[in-house]
PLY file of the C-alpha trace (Angstrom):
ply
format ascii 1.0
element vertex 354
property float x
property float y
property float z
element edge 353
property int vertex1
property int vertex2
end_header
-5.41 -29.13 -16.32
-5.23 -26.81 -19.74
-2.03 -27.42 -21.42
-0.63 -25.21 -23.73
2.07 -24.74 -26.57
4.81 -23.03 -25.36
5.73 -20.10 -28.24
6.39 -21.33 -31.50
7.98 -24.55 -30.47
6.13 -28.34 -30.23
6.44 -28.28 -26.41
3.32 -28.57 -25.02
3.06 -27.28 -20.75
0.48 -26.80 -18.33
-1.39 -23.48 -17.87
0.35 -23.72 -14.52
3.96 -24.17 -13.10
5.51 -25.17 -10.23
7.33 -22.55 -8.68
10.29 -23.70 -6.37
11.41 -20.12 -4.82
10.06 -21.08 -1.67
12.64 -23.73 -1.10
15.74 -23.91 0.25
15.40 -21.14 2.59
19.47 -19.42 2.01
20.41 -15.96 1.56
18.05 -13.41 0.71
15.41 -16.09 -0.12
15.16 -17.27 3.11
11.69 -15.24 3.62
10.43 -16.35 0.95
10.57 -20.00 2.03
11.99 -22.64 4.14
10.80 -25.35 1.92
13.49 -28.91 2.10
12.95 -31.87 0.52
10.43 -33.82 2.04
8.54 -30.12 1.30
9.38 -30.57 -2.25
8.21 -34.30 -2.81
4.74 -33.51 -1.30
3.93 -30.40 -3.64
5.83 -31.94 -6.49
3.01 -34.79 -5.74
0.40 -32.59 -5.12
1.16 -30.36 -8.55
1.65 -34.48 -10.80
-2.16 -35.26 -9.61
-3.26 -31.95 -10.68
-1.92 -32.26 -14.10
1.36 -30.22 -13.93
3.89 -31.11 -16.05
6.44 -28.60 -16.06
8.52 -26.66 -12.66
10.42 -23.75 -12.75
13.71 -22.84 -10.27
17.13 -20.72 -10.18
20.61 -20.92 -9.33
20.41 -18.62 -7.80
17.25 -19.21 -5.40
18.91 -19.74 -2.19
22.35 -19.99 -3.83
21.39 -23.65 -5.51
19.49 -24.92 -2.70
16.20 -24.76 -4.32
18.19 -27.17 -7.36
19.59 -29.31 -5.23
16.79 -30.34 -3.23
14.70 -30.56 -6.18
17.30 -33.01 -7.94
16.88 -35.31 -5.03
13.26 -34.77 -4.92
12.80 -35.70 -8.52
15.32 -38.68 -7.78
14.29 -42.17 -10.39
10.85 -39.77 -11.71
12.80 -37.02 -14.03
10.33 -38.12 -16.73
7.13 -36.82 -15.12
8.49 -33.27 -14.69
10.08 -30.96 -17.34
12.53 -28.78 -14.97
12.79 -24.98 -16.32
16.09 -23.41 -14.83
17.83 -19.96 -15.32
21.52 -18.11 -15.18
22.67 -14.82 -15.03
23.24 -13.48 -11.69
26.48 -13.62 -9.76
27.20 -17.19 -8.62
30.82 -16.60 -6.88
33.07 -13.72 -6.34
35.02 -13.29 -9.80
34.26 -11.05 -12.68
33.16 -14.02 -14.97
31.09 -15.37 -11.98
28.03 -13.80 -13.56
26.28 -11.68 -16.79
25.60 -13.86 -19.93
29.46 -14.23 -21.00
29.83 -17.80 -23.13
31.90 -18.52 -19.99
29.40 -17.69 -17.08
26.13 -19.68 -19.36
28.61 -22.52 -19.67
29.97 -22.95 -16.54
26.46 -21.93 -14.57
24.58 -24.60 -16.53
27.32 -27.19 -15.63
26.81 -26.36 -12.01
22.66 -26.35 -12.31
23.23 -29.79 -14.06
25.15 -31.25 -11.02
22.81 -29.97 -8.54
19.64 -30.82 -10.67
21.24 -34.32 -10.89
20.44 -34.90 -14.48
22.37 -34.71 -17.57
19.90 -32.08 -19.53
17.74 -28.98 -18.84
14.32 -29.22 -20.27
14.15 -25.30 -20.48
16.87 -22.53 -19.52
15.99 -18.79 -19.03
18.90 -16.50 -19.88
17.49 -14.56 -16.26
17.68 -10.79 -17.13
19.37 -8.60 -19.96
23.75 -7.94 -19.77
24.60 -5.11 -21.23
28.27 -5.89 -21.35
28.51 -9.35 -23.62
27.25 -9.03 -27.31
23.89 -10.89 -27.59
25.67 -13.21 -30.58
27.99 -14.57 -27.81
24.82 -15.27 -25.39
23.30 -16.90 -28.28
26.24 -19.12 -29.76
25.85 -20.61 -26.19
22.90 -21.28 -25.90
22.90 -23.09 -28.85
25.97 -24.49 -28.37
24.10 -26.46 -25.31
21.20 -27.55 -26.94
23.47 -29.16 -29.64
25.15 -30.57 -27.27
22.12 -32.29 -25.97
22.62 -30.48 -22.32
20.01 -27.94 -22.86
16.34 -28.92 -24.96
14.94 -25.23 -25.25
15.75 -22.04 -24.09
14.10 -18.71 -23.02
14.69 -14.83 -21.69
13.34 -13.24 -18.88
12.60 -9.87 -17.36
13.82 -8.44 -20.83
12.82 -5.12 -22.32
10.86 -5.05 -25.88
13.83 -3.81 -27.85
16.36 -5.99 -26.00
13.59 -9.12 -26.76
13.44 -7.78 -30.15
17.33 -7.82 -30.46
17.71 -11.16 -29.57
14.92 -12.66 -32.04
16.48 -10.62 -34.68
19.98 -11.54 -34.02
19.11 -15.27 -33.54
17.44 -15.07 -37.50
20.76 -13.20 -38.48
22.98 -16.18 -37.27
20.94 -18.91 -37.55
20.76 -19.47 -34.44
18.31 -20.97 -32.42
15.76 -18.74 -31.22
13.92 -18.96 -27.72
10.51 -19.98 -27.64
9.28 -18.26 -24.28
9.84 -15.40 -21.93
9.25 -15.23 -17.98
7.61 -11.91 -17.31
5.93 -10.33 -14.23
2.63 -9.30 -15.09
-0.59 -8.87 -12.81
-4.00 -6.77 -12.29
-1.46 -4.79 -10.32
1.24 -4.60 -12.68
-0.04 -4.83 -16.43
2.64 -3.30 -18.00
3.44 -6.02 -20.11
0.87 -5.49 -22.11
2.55 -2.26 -23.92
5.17 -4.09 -25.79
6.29 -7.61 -24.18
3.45 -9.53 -24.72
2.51 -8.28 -28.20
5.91 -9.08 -28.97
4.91 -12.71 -27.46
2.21 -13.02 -29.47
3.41 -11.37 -33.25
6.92 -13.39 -32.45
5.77 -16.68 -30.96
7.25 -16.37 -27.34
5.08 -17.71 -24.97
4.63 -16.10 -22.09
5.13 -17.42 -18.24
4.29 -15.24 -15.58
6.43 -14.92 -12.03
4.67 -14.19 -9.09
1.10 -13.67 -10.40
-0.08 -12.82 -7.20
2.29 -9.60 -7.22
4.27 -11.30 -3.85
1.29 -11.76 -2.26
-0.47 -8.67 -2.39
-3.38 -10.28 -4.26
-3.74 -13.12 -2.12
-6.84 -11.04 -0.75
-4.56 -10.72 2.87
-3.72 -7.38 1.91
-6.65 -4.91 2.34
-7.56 -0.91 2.82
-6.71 -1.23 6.77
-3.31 -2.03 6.41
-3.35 -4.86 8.30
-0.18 -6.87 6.37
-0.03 -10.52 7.41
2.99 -11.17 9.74
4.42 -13.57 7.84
4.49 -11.55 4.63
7.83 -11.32 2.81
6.83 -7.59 2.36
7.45 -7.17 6.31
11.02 -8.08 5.79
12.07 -5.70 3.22
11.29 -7.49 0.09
10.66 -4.87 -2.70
9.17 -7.01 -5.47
6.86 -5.59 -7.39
7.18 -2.27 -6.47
3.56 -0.30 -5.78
2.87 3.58 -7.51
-0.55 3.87 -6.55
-1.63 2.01 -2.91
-4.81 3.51 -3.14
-5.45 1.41 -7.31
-4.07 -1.37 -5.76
-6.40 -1.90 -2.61
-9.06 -1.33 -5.59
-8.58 -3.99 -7.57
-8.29 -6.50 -4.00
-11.66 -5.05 -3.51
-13.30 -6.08 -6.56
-11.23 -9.75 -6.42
-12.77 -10.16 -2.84
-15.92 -9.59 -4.46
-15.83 -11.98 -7.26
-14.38 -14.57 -5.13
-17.34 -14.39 -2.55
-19.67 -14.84 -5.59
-17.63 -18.22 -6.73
-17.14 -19.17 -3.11
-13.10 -19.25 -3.63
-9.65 -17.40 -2.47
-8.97 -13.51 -4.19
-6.04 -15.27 -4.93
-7.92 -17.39 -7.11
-9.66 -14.87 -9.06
-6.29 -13.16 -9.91
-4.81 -16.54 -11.58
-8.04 -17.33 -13.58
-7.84 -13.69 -15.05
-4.60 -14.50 -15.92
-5.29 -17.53 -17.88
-7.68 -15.41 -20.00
-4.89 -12.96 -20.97
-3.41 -13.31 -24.87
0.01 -15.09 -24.92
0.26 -16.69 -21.74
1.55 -19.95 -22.47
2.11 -21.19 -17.93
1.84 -19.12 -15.20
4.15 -20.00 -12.22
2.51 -20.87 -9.20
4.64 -21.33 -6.21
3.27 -21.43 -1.82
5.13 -21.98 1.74
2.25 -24.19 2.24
0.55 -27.24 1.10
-2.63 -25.38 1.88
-1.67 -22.37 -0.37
-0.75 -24.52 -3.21
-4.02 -26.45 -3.02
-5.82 -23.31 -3.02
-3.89 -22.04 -6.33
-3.97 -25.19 -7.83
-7.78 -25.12 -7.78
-7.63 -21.70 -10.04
-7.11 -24.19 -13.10
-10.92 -24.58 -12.96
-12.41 -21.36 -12.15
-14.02 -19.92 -15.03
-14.87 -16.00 -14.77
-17.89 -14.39 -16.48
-17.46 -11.61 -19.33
-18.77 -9.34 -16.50
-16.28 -10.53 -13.68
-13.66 -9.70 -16.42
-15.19 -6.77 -17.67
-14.89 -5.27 -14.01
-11.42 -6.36 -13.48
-10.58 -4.73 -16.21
-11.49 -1.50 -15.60
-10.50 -1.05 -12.21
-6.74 -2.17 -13.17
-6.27 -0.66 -16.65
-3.18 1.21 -17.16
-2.44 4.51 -18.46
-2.29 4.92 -22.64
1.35 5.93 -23.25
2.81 7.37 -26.77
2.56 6.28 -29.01
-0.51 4.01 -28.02
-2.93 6.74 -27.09
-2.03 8.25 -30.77
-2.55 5.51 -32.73
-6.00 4.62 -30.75
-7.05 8.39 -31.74
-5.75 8.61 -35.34
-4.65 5.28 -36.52
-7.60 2.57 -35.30
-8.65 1.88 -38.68
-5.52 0.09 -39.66
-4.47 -1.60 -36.74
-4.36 -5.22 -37.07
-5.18 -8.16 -34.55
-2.21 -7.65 -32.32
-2.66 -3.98 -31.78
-6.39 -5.09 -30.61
-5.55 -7.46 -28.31
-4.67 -4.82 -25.80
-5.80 -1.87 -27.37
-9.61 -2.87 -27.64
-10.58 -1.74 -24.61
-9.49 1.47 -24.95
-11.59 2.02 -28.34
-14.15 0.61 -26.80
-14.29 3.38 -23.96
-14.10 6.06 -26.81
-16.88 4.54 -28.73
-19.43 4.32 -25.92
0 1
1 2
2 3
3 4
4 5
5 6
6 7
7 8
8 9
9 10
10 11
11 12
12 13
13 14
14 15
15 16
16 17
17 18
18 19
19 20
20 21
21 22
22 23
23 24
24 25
25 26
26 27
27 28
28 29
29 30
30 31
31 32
32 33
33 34
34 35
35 36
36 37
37 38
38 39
39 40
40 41
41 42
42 43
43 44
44 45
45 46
46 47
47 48
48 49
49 50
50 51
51 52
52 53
53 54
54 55
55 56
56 57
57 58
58 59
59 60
60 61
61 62
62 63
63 64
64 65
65 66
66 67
67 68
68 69
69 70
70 71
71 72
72 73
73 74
74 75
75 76
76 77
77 78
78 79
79 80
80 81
81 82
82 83
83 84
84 85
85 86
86 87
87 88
88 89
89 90
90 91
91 92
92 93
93 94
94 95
95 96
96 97
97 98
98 99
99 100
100 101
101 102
102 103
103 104
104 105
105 106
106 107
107 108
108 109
109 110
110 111
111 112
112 113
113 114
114 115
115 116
116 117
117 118
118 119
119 120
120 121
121 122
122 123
123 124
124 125
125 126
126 127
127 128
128 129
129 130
130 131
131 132
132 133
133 134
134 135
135 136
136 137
137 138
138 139
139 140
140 141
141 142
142 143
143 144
144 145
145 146
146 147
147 148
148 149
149 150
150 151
151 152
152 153
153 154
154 155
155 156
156 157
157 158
158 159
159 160
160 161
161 162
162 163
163 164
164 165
165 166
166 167
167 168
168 169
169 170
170 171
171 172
172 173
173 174
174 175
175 176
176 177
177 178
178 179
179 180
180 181
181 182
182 183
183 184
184 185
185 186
186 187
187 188
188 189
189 190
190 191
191 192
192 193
193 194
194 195
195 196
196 197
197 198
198 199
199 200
200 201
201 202
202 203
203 204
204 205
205 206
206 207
207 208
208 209
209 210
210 211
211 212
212 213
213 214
214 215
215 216
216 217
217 218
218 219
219 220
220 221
221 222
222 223
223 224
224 225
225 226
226 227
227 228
228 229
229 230
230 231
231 232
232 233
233 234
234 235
235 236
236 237
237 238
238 239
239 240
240 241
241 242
242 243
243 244
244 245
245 246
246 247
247 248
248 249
249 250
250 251
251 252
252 253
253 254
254 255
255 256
256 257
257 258
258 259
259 260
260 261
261 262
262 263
263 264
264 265
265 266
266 267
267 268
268 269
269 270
270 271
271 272
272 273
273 274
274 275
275 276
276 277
277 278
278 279
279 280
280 281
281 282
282 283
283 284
284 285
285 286
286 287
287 288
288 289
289 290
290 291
291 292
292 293
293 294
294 295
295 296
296 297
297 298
298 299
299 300
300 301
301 302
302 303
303 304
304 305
305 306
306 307
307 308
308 309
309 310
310 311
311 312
312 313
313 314
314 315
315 316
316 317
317 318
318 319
319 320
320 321
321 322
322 323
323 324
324 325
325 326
326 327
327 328
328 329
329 330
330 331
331 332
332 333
333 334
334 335
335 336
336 337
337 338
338 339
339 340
340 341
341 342
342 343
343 344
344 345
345 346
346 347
347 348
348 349
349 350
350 351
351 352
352 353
């Protein structure tokens, strides 16, 4: 297992992270998983021989099941996990029961504590953006925890560029402590990321973990031209994440990750984590199955290596759309742009060139 500095901090995780969705089995998450804790202990095994050092859950995944079954499966061995956690979303009825309020962050991390059954949080994700509370209040708290000793590092998620942006620049302003990672969706199927998040990761020293890099499934390789969905596919029971534009691009790109894996002799699905492994800035990606058999296969991804041409061709047949100001500065601007712009941009010039 590759492990990896996470941002601009001295934490060091695995390119891979244990992703505990699929547990608990409450609530809107109960199609995602059934997993208990017997469940838990096994992959929690499976993920220590492999190398992983690091899980990731929610308290909201299965209204703090998925924490409270993985406090008792971590029970007398905290130190061989770090245990990544978030807040945000409504956790009771009351107006202050959710958002990033000093009051929710607080009281939402005391609750994740007593489920988690320890007296710190290796890493805690502020879960999405709140409009409503001033970012210097969300911040104060945060550091206000890890001063305290409850909280070691923290980190965003499913943030926009200018609202990451906001928060790095306010955290300078107020000497603050500033996060060191962001959890980001980002896929062959959805590569929007690239346009602003994860240069931002990369110029700004966030690292970068990835939730659901298999884009809930639909890269597993089940999902093909004929339609034939698996029955036991969270999509068949109304569960909208990510969203698809273009059907037609994405049974494209399954194509060509059916192809490479026949040439390797492994799973589509494992294709689609190796390529993400390659990408700049991603510091873990989250790896989470209803099955031991699932979680072996993904697990195996670690040591897949692709070829410049398997990557080449993925690629191409999932490359976004230019948008302004990108496909201006790749016309007028390329002979200024610096190592950041490239990363992404490259390709593009490339094209042009040939």
């Amino acid at each position: 297992m590759e492990y990896r500095q996470l941002g601009h901090s001295g934490l060091r995780i695995s390119a891979f992270t244990l992703g505990t969705m699929t547990y608990g089995g409450q609530g809107k998450f109960a199609h995602v998983g059934q997993g208990g804790v017997d469940v838990a202990k096994r992959q929690i095994d499976m993920c220590i021989d492999a190398g992983i050092n690091i899980l990731d859950t929610a308290d909201i995944y299965s209204d703090g099941a998925s924490e409270e079954i993985l406090g008792k499966a971590l029970q007398g061995r905290q130190d061989q996990m770090l245990v990544a956690t978030k807040a945000r979303f409504p956790t009771g009825p009351g107006q202050n029961q959710g958002g990033n309020s000093r009051y929710h962050i607080i009281e939402a991390c005391e609750a994740s504590l007593k489920r988690l059954g320890t007296d710190h949080i290796d890493l805690y994700h502020i879960h999405e953006w709140d409009g409503w509370t001033p970012v210097e209040e969300t911040l104060e708290a945060m550091d206000r925890l890890i001063r305290d000793g409850k909280v070691r590092y923290y980190g965003v998620s499913n943030y926009t560029g200018w609202q990451l942006m906001k928060t790095l620049g306010s955290a300078a302003e107020n000497h603050y402590l500033r996060p060191i990672s962001q959890q980001i969706h980002y896929t062959l199927q959805a590569r929007e990321a690239e346009y602003e998040l994860l240069p931002i990761s990369s110029d700004q020293g966030v690292g970068a973990m990835v939730w659901s890099p298999l884009a809930g499934g639909l890269l597993s390789g089940k999902f093909r031209r004929d339609n034939q969905t698996p029955q036991d596919s969270r999509h068949l029971q109304g569960w909208k994440e990510p969203p698809v534009s273009d059907t037609e691009k994405l049974y494209d790109i399954v194509d060509e990750l059916v192809a490479i894996g026949e040439t390797h002799g492994v799973s589509a699905a494992q294709v689609s984590l190796a390529w993400l492994l390659t990408r700049p800035a991603i510091s873990s990606v989250v790896i989470g199955a209803r099955t031991d058999e699932q979680l072996k296969d993904n697990l195996a991804a670690a040591n897949l290596t692709l070829s410049n041409d398997e990557l080449a061709r993925l690629e191409k047949v999932s490359r976004p759309p230019l948008l302004y100001p990108y496909w201006h500065q790749a016309m007028t601007a390329s002979d200024r742009l610096g190592a950041t712009d490239l990363q992404f941009l490259q390709p593009y010039l490339d094209d042009e060139q040939s």
